[in-house]
N, C-alpha and C positions, 0 to 999 in steps of 0.2 A: 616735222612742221614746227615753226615756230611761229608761236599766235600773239598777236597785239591787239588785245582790247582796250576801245577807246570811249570813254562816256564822258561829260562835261563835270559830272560828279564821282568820287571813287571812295569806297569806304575803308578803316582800317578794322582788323577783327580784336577790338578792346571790349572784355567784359564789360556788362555793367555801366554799359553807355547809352545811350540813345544813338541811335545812326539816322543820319539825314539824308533823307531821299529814300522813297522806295524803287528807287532802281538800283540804287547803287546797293540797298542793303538784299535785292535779290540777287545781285552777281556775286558776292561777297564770298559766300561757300563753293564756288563751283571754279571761281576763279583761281583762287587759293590752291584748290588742288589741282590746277589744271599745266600747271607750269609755265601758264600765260604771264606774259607782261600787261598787265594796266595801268594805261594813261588816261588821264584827268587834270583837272584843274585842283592847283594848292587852294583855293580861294583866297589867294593873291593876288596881285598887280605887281606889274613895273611898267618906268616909264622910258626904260631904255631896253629896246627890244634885240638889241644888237648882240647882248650876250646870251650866254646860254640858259635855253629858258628855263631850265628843269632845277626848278630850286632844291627836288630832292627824289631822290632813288633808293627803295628801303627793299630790303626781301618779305614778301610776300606769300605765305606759303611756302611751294615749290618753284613759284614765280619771282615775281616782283613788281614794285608799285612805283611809277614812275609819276610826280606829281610836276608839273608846268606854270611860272605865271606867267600871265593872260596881259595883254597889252592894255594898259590904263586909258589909252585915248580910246577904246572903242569896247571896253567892256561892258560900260553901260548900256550902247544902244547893240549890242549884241544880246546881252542875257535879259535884261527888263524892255528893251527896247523890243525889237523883230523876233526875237523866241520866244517872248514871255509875252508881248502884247499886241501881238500878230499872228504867229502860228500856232499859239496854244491855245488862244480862243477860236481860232479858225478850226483847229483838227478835233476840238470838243463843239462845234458846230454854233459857237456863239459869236455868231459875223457883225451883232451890235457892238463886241467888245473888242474890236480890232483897230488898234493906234500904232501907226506904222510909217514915219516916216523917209525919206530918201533916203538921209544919215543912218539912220537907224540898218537899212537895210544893206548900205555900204560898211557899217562895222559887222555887221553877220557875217558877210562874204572874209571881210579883213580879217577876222579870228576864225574862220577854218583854213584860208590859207596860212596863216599861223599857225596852227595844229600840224597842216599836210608837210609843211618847211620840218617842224621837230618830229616829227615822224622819219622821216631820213633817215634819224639815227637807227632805226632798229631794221632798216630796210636790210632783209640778207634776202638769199636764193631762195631759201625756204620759207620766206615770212609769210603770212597769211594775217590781213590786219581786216578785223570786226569792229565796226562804226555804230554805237549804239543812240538811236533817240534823233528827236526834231532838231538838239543844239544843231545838227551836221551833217544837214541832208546836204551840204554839194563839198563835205569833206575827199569824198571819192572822187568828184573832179578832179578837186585840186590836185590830186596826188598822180591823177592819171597823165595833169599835167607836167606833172614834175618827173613825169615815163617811168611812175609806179607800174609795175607791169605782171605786180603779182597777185592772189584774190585777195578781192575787198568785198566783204558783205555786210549790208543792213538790214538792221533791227527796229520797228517803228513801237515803241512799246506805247503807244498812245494810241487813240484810235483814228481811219482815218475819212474822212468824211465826203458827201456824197461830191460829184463834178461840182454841183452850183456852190456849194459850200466851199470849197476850195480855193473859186477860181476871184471868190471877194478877197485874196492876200495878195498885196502889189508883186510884181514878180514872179507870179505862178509858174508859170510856165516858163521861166529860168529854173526856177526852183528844179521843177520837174523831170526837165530835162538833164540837168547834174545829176540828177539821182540815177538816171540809167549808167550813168559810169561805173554803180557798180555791178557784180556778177552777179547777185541773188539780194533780192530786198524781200524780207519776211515781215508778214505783219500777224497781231493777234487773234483775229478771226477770219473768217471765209468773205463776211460782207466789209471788213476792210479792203482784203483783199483786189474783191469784185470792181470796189469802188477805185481805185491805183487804178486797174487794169481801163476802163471805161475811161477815166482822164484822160491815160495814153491813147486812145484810140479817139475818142472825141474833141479834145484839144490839140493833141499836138497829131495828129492823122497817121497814127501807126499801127502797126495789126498787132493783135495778142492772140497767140495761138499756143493752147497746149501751156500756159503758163508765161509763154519766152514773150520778148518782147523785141526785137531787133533796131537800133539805132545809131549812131554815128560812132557808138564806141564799141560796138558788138552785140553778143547777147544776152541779157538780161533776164533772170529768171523770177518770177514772182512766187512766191509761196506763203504757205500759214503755219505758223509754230506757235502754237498756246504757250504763255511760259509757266510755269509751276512752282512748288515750293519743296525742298528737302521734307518731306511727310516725317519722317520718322525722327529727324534731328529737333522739328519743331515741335512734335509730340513728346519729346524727352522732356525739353524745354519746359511745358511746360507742368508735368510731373515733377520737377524736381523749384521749380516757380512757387510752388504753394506754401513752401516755407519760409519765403521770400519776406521782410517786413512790409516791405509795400501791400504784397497782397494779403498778407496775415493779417495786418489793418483793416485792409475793404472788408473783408470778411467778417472779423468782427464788427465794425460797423454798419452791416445790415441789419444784426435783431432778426435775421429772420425773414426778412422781405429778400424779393427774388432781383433780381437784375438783369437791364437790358446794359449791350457797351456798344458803342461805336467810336472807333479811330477812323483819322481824316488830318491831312490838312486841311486848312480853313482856306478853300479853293473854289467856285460859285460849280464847278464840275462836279462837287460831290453829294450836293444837293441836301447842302447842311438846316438851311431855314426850311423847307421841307420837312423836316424829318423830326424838328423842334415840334414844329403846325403839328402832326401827325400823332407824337408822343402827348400833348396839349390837347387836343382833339379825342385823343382813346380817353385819358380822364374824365375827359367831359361825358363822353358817349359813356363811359360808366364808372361811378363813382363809387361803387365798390373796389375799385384797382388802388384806389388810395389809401398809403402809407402800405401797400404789398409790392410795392414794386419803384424803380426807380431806372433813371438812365444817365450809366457815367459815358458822358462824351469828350472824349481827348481830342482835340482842336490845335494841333501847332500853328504857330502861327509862318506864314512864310511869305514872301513879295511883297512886304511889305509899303515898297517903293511905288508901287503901281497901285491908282488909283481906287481901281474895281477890289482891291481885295484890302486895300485902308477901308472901305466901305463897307463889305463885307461883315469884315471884322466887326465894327460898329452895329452893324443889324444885329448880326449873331448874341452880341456881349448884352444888348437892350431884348431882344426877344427872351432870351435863359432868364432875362430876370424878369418880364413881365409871367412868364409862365410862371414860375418858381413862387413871385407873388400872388398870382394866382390863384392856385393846388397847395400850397406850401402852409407848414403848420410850422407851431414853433419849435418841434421835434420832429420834424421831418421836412427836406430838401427832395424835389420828385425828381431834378435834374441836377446833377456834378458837373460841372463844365470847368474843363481844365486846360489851360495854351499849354502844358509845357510834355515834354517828349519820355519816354520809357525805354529801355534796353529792349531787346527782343525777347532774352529770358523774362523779364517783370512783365510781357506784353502779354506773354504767351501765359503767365499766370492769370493774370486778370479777364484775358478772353475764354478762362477754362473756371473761372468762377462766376461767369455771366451766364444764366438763362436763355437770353437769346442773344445774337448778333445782329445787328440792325445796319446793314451795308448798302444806301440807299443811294448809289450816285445816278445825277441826271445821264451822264455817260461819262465811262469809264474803260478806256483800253483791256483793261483785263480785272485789275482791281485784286490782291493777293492776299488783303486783310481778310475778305469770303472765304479763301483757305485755309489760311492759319485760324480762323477762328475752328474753322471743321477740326481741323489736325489735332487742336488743343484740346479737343471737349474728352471727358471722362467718358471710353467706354459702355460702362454700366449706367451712366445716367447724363447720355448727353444734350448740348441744349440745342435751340433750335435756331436755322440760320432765316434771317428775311433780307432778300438780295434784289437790288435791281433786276429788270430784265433788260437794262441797258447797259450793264455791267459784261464785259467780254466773259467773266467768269460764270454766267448764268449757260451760256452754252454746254457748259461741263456739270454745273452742280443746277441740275433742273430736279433733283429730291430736293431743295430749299423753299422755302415761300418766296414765289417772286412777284414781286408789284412792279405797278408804273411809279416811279417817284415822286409822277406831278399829281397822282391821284392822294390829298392829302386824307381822305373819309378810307379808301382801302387799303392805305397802309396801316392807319389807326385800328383797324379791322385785322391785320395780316399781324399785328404785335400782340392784340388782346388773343386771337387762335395760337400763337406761340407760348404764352404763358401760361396755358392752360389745355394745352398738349398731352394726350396721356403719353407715357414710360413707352411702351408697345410701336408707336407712329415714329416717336421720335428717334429711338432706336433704327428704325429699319429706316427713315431716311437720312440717317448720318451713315449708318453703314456704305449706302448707296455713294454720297458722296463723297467717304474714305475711296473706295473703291475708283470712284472718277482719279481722285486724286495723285493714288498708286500709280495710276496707268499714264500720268503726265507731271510728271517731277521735274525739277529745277535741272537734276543732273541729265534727264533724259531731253528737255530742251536744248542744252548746251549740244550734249553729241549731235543731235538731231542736224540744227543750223550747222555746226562745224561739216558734217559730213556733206550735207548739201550746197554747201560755199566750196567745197574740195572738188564736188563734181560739178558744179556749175564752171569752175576756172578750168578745168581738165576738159572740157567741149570744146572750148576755144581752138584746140590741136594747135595750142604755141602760137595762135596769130598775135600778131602786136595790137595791142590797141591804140590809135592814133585818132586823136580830136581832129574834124576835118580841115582845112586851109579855112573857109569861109564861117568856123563857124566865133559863136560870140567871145569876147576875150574872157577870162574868169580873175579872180582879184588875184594881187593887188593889182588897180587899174593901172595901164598905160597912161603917160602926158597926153595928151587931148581925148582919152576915150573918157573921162569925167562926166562932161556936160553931154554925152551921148546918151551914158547910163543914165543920168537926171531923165533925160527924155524918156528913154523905154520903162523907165520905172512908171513914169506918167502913163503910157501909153497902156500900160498893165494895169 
């Protein structure tokens, strides 16, 4: 087999970096030794499409990294436009924050036919090409159109939300129906799953039986793969982290007081202003927790370009400092708030010199910081996790404290019982959660999906898959189907 992984973002394995994207930085190790090709975006442009898009192809591991620029005329309303301010507030269930215009939706389709075009190159007998995330939900079209004829499997690493939630993004059900082109679409939990499944039968009137799903391009199998993290490579991590200046710093820097951490982008999904209220809130409720304790929160910043999270930002940067005004002495800061990014090793240090982990997203497809903070903590004296239960990760680590994120009085409640945890509890629910962990690793996702994309395309028994004569055109549009698509976008 020869496998092509494809995400919109791809990382390189440089020490001592920060990596951007938690998705890209969970494929990173698994990739690498997989002998897989990965294709991504360079986070470039051009504006002449006509040559060869692949501004660069490096080895990878045992693999290699194939990076692509992206067409200047429609990058915009591709990445900030229809993936960023349409699907991704729709699949995090936030239908007020959906800005999506026609344009917008016409460059989405335009840049995965431009993906499904440079994909060609790696098309052999044996290839087996993996479509990661929301950039590319009707990448598998496109390719099917192009009499790609070999598996192609998706990955939804987001969460995906229920029929009514969905069905407010113009285009639904085009969307929806691309995606059955491919053989096997995996999502992170059971009630993602449920929720795909229930679209396909109540929007577009198809039966799901037994998982499958049957439609103009065959059959389509639905399934759940939790994804995971390398447990032991990040436990190394962060043992050997501590001598790290960065976190020999924090360290010194307490005095003694204990700490809470939370990493995030600064993303209205991860239910940052929440968790500010909450830490503000435990102070208040008791005033003995001051100058013992503090919360460094790592905040990247990112989309900058899109509205809701320039806003964001601004909430967030004004709230850290009315609390901090608030609790705050002139030797002591109750909250650290910092935009900028850590290596994985400095991360894994600093998550293993925090008391607790405070992971508090309003929804979260799986959320892998939950993880690594477990992975990280010191055996003999570990700290304690406080995780959404909207968090896909709560499924698996239900030894953690999990709140509601909007309740801001019991999360302030759920941080003061974690710092004050005896040795004995804590112990025996990290174990617990190591244990989750083992049993659903990064490497044992990857084989997982691989194996069941291999038999999902092996059912088929060699049929071709053929888009049917009548059905809708896919990008780039034909000369007069333009002002058609204008219309059916309206109509959606």
């Amino acid at each position: 087999m020869s496998l092509v992984v494809v995400s919109n973002r791809v990382a390189r394995a440089k020490a001592n970096e920060p990596m951007t994207g938690g998705l890209a930085a969970a494929l990173l190790p698994v990739v690498e030794n997989s002998g897989a090709i990965w294709v991504g975006s360079s986070g470039d442009v051009r504006d002449n499409v006509q040559k060869d898009p692949f501004a660069e192809i490096e080895p990878l591991g045992s693999g290699a990294l194939a990076m692509l620029d992206l067409p200047a005329a429609h990058y915009g309303g591709y990445y900030e436009g229809f993936a960023n301010s349409a699907l991704w507030p729709a699949l995090h269930s936030r239908t007020d924050l959906i800005r999506a215009s026609c344009e917008d939706y016409r460059s989405y389709r335009e840049v995965n036919a431009f993906m499904a075009r440079a994909l060609l190159r790696f098309r052999k007998p044996d290839a087996t090409f993996w479509i990661q995330d929301y950039h590319f939900l009707t990448l598998g079209a496109e390719l099917r159109q192009l009499d790609v004829q070999q598996a192609i499997g998706f990955f939804l690493h987001t969460p995906w939300p229920s029929r009514t939630i969905i069905s407010g993004v113009p285009n639904h059900r085009d969307l929806v129906e691309a995606m059955l082109a491919y053989n096997l679409i995996g999502f992170q939990t059971e009630d993602d799953c449920a929720n795909f499944a229930d679209y396909v039968e109540m929007e577009l009137g198809l039966r799901v039986k037994n998982g499958e799903v049957l439609s103009r391009y065959g059959i389509s199998r639905l399934a759940t793969f939790p994804i995971g993290i390398d447990v032991d490579k990040f436990a190394a991590h962060a043992v050997k982290a501590m001598s790290h200046p960065d976190v020999s710093r924090l360290r010194r820097s307490l005095h003694g007081e204990k700490l809470a951490i939370g990493v995030d982008r600064v993303d209205y999904s991860k239910g940052l202003i929440n968790r500010i209220k909450a830490f503000d809130q435990m102070l208040t409720l008791h005033p003995s927790l001051s100058r013992t304790v503090s919360l460094l929160q790592i905040a990247t910043l990112s989309r900058g370009g899109i509205e809701a999270y320039g806003h964001l930002q601004e909430q967030l940067a004004k709230l850290v400092s009315d609390v901090n005004g608030l609790h705050g002495e002139v030797d002591w800061t109750p909250i650290r708030y910092l935009n900028k990014g850590f290596s994985q090793t400095v991360l894994a240090g600093l998550y293993r010199t925090a008391q607790v982990g405070v992971v508090t997203p309003l929804h979260d497809g799986m959320n892998l910081v939950a993880k690594e903070y477990v992975a990280a903590q010191n055996p003999a004296d570990p700290g304690v996790l406080v995780l959404s239960k909207f968090a896909g990760a709560a499924n698996e680590l239900d030894a953690a404290l999990q709140v509601n994120p909007n309740d801001i009085d019991s999360m302030a409640r759920a941080i003061a019982t974690a710092l004050s945890m005896p040795l004995v509890e804590r112990r025996m629910r990290w174990e617990a959660m190591m244990k989750s962990l083992r049993a659903g690793t990064i490497q044992q996702w990857f084989s997982d999906f691989v194996e069941a994309l291999d038999d999902a395309h092996a059912a088929r028994d060699g049929k071709p898959i053929i888009a049917s004569p009548d059905a809708a055109p896919v990008w780039p549009l034909r000369a007069g189907a333009a002002g058609a698509a204008a219309t059916s976008w309206r109509d959606h």
